[in-house]
C-alpha positions in Angstrom: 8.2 15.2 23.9 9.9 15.0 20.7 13.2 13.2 19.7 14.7 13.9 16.8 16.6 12.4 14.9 19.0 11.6 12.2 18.6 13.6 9.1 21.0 11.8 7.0 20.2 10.1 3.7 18.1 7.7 5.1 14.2 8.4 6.7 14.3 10.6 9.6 12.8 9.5 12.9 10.2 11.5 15.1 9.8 9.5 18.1 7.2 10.7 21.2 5.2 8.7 23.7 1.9 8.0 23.4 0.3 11.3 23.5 -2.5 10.2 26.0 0.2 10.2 28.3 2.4 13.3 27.7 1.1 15.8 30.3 2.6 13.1 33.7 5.3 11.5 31.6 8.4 13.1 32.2 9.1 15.7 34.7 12.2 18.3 34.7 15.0 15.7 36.1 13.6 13.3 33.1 11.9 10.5 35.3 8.7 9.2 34.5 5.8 9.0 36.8 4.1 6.4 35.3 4.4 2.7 34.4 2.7 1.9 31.4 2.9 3.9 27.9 3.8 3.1 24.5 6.2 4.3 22.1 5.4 6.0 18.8 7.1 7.1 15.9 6.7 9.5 12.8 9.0 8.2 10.3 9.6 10.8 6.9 11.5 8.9 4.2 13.5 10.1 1.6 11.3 11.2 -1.4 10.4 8.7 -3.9 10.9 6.3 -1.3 8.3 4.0 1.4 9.2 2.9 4.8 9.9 -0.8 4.6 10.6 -2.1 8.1 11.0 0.1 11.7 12.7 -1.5 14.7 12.8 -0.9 18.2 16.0 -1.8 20.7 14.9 -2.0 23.9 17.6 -1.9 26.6 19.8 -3.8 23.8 17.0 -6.3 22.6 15.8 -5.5 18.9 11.6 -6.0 18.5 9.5 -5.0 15.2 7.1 -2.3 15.3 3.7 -2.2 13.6 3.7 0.2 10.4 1.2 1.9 9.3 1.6 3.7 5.7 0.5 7.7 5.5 0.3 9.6 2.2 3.6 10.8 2.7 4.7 9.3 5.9 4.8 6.0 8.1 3.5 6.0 11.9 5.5 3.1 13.6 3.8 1.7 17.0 5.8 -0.5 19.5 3.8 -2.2 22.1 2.4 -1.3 25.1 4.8 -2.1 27.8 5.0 -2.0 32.0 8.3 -1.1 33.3 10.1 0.0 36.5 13.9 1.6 36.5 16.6 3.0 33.9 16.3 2.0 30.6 17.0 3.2 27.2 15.6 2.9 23.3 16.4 3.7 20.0 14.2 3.8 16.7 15.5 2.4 13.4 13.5 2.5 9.8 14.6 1.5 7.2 13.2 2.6 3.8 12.2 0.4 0.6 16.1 1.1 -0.9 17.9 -0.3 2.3 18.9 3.0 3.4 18.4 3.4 7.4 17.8 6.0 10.1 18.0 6.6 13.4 16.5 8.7 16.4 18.9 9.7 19.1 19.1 7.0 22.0 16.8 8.1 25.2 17.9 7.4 28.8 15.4 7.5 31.2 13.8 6.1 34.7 10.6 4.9 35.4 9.2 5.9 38.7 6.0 4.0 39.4 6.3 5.1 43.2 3.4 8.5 43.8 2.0 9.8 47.0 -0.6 6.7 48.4 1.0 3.9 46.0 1.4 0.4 48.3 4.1 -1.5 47.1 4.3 -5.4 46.9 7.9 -5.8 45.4 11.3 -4.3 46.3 11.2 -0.4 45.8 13.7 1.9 45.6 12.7 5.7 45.4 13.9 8.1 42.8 13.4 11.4 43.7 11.3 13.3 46.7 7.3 12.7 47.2 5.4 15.9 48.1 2.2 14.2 49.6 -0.1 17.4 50.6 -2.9 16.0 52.6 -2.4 11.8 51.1 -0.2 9.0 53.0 3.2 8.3 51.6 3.8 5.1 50.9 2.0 1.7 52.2 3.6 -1.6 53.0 1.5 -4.2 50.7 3.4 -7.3 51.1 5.9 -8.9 53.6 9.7 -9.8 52.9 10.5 -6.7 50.9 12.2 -3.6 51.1 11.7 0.6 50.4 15.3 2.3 50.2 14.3 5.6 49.7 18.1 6.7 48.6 18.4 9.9 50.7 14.9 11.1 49.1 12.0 12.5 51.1 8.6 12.0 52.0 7.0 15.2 52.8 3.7 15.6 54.7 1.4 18.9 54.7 1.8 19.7 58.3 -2.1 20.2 58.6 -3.7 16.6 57.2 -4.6 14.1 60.4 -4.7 10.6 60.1 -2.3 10.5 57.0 1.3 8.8 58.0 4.5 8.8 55.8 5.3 5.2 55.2 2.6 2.5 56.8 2.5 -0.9 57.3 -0.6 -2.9 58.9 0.3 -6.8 59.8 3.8 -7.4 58.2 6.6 -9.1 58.2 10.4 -9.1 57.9 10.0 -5.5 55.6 12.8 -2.7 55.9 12.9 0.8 55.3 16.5 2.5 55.0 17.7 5.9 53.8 14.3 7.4 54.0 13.5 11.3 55.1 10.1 11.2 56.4 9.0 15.2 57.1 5.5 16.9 58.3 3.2 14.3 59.0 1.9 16.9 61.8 -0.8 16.0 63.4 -0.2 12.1 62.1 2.4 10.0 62.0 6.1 10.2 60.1 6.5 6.0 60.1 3.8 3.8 61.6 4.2 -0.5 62.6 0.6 -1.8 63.4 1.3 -5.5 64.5 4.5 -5.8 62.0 7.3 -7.4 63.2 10.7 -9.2 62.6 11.8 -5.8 60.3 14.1 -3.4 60.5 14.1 0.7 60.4 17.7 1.8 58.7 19.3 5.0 58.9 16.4 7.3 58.4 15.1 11.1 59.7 12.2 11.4 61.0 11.4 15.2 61.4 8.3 17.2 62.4 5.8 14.8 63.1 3.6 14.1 65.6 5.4 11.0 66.5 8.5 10.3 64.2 7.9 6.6 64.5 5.3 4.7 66.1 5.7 1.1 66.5 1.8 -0.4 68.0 1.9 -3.7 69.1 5.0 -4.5 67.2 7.6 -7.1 68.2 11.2 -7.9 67.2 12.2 -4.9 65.6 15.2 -3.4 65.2 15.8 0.6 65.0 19.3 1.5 63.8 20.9 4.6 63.2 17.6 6.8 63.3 18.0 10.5 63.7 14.4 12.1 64.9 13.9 15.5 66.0 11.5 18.4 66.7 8.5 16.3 66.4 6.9 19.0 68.0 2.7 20.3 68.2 2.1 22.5 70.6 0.5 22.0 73.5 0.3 18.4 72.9 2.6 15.7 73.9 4.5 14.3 71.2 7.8 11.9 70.2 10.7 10.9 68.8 9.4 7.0 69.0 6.6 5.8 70.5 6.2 2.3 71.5 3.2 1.1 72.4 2.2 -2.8 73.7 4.9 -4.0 71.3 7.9 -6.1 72.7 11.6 -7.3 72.5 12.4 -4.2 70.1 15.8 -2.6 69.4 16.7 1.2 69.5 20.1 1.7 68.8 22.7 4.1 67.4 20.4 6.8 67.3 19.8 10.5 68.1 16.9 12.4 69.4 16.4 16.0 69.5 14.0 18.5 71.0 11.0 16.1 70.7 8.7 16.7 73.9 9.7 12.7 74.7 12.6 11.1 72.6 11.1 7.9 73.0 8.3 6.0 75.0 8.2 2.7 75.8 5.6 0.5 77.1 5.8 -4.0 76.8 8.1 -6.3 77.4 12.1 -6.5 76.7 12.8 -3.6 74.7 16.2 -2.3 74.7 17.4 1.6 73.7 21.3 1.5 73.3 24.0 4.0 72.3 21.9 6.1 71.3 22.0 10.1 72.1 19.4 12.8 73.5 19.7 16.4 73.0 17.1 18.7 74.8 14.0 16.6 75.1 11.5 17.5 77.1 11.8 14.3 78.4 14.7 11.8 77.3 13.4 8.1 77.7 9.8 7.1 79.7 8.9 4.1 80.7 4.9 4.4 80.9 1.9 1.7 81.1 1.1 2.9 77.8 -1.6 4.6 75.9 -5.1 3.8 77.3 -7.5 1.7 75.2 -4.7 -1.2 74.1 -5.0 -3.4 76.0 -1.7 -2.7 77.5 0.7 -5.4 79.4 3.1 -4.6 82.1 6.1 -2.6 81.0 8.8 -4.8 82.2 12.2 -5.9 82.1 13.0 -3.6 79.7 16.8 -1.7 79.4 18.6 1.6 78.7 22.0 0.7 78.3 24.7 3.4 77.0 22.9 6.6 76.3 23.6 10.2 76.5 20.9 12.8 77.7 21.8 16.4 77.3 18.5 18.4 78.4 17.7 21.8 79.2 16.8 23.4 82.8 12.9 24.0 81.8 10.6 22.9 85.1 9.6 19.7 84.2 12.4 18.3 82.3 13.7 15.0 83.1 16.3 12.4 81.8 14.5 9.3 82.2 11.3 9.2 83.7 9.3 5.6 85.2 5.2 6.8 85.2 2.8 4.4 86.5 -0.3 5.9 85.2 -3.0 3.3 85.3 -2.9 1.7 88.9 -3.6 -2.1 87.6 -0.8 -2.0 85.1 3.1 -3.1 86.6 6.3 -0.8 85.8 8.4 -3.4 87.2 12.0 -4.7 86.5 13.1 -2.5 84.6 17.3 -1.6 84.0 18.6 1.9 83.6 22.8 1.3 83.6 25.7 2.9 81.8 24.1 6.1 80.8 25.5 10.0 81.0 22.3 12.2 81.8 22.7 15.7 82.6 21.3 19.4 82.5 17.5 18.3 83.4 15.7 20.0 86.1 15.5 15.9 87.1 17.8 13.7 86.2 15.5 10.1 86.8 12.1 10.5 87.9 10.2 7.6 88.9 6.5 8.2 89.9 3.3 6.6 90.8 4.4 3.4 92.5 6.8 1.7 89.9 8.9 -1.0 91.7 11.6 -2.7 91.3 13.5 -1.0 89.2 17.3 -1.2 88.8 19.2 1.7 88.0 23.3 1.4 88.6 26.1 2.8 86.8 25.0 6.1 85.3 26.9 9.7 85.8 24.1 12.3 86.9 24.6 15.8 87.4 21.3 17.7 87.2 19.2 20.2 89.4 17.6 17.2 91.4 19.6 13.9 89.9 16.6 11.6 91.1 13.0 11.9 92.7 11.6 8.1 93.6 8.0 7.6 94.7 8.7 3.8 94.5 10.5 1.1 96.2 13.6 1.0 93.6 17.3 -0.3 93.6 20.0 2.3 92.8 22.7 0.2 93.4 24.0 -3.8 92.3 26.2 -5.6 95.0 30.0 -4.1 94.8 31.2 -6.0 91.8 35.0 -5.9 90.0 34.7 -4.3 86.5 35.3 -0.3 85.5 32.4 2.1 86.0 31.3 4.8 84.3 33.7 7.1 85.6 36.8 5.0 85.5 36.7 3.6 89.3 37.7 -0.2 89.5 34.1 -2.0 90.8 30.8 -1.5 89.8 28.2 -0.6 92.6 25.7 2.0 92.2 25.8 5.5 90.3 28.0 8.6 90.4 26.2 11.5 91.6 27.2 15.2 91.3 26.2 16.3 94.8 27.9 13.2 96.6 29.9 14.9 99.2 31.5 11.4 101.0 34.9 10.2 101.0 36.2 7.1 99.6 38.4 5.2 103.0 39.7 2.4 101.6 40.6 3.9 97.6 37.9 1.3 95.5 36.0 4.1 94.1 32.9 3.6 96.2 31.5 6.3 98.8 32.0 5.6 102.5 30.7 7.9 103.7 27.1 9.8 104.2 25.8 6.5 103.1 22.5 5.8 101.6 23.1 8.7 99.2 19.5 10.1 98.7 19.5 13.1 96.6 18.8 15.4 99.5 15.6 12.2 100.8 14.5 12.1 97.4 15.2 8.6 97.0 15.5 5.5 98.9 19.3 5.3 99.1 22.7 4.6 96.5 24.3 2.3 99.2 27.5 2.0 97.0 28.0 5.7 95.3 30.7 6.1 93.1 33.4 8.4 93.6 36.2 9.2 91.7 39.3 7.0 92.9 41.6 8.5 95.4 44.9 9.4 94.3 48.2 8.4 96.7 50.6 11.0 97.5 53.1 11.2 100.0 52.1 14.3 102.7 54.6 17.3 102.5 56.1 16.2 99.0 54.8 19.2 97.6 56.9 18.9 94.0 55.8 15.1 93.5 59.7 13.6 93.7 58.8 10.5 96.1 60.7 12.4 99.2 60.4 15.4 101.4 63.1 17.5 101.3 64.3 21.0 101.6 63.2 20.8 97.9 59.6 21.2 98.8 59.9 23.6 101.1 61.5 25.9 98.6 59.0 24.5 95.8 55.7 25.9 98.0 57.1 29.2 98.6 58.3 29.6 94.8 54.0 28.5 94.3 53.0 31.5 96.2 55.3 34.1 96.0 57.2 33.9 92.9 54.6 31.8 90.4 56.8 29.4 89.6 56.8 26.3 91.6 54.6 23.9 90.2 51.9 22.0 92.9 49.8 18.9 90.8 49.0 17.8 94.5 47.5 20.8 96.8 47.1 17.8 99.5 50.5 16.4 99.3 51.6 20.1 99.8 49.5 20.4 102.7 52.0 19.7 105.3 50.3 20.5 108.1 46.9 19.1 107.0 45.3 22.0 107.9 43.1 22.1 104.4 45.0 25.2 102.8 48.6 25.6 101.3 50.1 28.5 102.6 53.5 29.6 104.3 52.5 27.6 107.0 53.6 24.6 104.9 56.6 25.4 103.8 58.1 27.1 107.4 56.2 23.1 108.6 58.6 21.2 106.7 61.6 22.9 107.7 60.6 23.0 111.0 60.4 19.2 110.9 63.5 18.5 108.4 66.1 21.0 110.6 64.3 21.7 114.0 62.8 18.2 114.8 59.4 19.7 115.3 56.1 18.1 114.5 55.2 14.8 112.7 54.1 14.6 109.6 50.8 13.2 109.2 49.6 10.5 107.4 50.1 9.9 104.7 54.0 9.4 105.4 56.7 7.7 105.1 54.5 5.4 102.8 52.2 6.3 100.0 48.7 6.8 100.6 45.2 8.4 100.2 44.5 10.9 102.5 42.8 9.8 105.5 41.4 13.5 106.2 38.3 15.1 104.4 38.7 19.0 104.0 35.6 21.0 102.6 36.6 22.0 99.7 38.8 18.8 99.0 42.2 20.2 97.8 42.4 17.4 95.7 44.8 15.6 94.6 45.1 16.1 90.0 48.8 13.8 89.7 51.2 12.4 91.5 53.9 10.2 89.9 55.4 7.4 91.8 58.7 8.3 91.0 61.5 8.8 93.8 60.5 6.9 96.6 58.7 3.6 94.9 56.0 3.8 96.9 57.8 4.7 99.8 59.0 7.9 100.9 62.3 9.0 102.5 63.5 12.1 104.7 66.9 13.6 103.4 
């Protein structure tokens, strides 16, 4: 750890660290794992000539150095100094006839942060940690900061009880950018009674829970990605929450953890965030045993996505009541896409009181309920999740009623159940009828010879185009066939039969068919919400 130097006409300059410290100073990307060292130099001047004077500029501040005269040489010390960050130095001497030299100017960063350091002060990390069988980094202060900068934190996959980045009884502390990897069978990022602090845009991966937040309150949990937190045969997560309240999940993604998060307290809120083949997407559960746990109440899932896989005992969300004394109560599931689970919601062991409304299911079973929960609000004006014009309860795959009266709500086969599974969606949503005029089978706002011609050009020739299979249902007999066609001219030329409803005005079809032809567009154009006969 040399530096030379300037071999001009004046003294050349050797400059090196303190040798006690060269075998942890400077790794290959030239950062240096340690704080304090002190900066030496061998200064050689011309012959027949002394060292006089050596300087040291520091990050552009000048300082003497302490000289001490050899037989043909001068050793030049600077003190002993603790720094964090980029900095740079240069050595001047300057020999008994004026004449100076230089070493070449070193850049280089001082990293301070190792596997087990706590910090007190703002810290920003510099390059990956590869902690074998130590913690990462601890929390030793409130009201500061760790950006780790994209860098990991890297466990050894086989070390319990050591954690990535701790933090026991703080405050208003935030971790962003971090990459937290391996802390198997621990934990990637652990909150023991810390609150008020924030989680930024950070991976948790391969842990036994990516981030655990114990008896934590008024966090906030943005943009974290945290997947396969995986350990066989055990139950493991995403994030766990455990007797902690009014925290914040949000923006987030969660993938192929066994749950992609747990919650159990009071008001905490998971939001726009997404779930990818969980085991289990989201659980409301009374909590780990042993804490002391309060009910897990009036807590929300608002907006999220939950993509799972057909295994047996996959579920979208799941409500468990596990310990009888403990309340699952109050709780709002709204807004939400899940799909692809083997259950969509599953709410066990006497939970109550739950409201769930406004979520798109399509799954094997969409919902099993053991409890005494709501699945729908009262009909309310607003847009639901699948476009429909009033909010009521959820939209269900296997929902085979009709909407009468065209406000996107079931009519019929009401309570939905899922097949006596639950106690009943008393306001299903459906997607919103379409009006059409019957026998108008090409969609002009009139029946006409036109559309007789248009059905038999459908399904002889392939070229008549049908958006509307129940507007070209002229007889309402639930196909479209000749019969149609030979219908309407029977009625246009003949004066035989009546056209059902809907005619002359526009209107949503009064009759359900199994299979519904459907109804895909229909254009008001022509008859302005009329219809005519020509």
């Amino acid at each position: 750890l040399v530096w030379v130097i300037n071999f001009g006409r004046g003294p050349s300059v050797l400059v090196s660290f303190n040798p006690s410290y060269l075998n942890q100073l400077l790794d290959a990307q030239g950062i240096i794992n340690t704080s304090e060292f002190e900066i030496n130099a061998v200064v050689i001047p011309p012959v027949g000539s002394n060292t006089s004077k050596c300087n040291l500029v520091w990050d552009g501040i000048s300082e003497d150095m302490d000289i001490s005269q050899q037989d043909f040489y001068a050793l030049c010390n600077a003190k002993k100094r603790t720094l964090n960050g980029l900095h740079n130095f240069t050595v001047y001497a300057t020999d008994n006839q004026g004449r100076i030299g230089s070493s070449n100017t070193l850049v280089f960063e001082v990293n301070t942060i190792q596997c087990g350091s706590t910090i007190t002060q703002n810290t920003t990390l510099t390059q990956d940690l590869n902690c074998g069988g130590q913690n990462g980094i601890i929390f030793g202060a409130d009201n500061i900061f760790l950006d780790c900068q994209g860098h990991s934190i890297i466990g050894d996959g086989l070390t319990p009880l050591r954690g990535g980045i701790i933090a026991f009884g703080k405050s208003n502390i935030e971790i962003r950018n971090c990459k937290v990897h391996n802390f198997n069978p621990y934990l990637g990022i652990f909150f023991d009674s810390t609150s008020n602090s924030r989680i930024l845009n950070t991976t948790t991966t391969a842990n036994f829970a990516g981030i655990y937040l114990l008896k934590s309150h008024n966090n906030t949990l943005k943009k974290i990605n945290s997947s396969f937190n995986l350990l066989f045969g055990a139950k493991t997560w995403g994030i766990l929450v455990t007797v902690a309240n009014n925290n914040l999940i949000e923006d987030s993604i969660f993938t192929t953890n066994v749950v992609g998060v747990e919650i159990s307290g009071l008001r905490n809120k998971v939001t726009n965030s997404i779930f990818l083949n969980d085991s289990t997407g989201i659980e409301f559960s009374t909590g780990l045993p042993g804490f002391g746990n309060p009910p897990t109440m009036h807590n929300l899932v608002d907006n999220a996505v939950m993509n799972g896989s057909l295994g047996a005992f996959t579920r979208g969300v799941t409500l468990v009541r596990e310990q009888d004394h403990m309340d699952i109560a109050n709780n709002t599931i709204k807004n939400s896409r899940i799909f692809g689970y083997n259950h969509g919601i599953f709410i066990q062991g006497q939970a109550d009181n739950n409201t769930i409304y406004n979520n798109f299911l399509n799954n094997s079973i969409n919902a099993r309920d053991q409890g005494k929960n709501f699945w729908n609000i009262s009909k309310t004006p607003g847009i639901n999740i699948i476009g429909g014009p009033f909010l009521g309860g959820n939209y269900w795959s296997d929902y085979m009623g009709a909407d009468n009266n065209n406000d996107g709500l079931g009519d019929t086969l009401l309570p939905y159940t899922s097949n006596g599974n639950i106690g009943g969606d008393f306001l299903p949503l459906t997607k919103e009828a379409i009006k059409f005029l019957r026998s108008d089978s090409n969609a002009d706002g009139r029946v006409d010879i036109s559309d007789a011609v248009n059905i038999f050009s459908y399904l002889f020739i392939g070229s008549g185009n049908v958006t509307c299979k129940d507007a070209a249902d002229a007889n309402d007999d639930g196909q479209v066939d000749i019969s149609d066609g030979v219908y309407i001219l029977n009625f246009l030329f003949l004066g035989g039969g009546v056209i059902k409803q809907p005619y002359p005005d526009l209107g949503i079809d009064p009759t359900t068919e199994s299979p519904d032809l459907g109804c895909n567009f229909y254009p008001q154009g022509g008859g302005g919400g009329g219809g005519s006969q020509e």
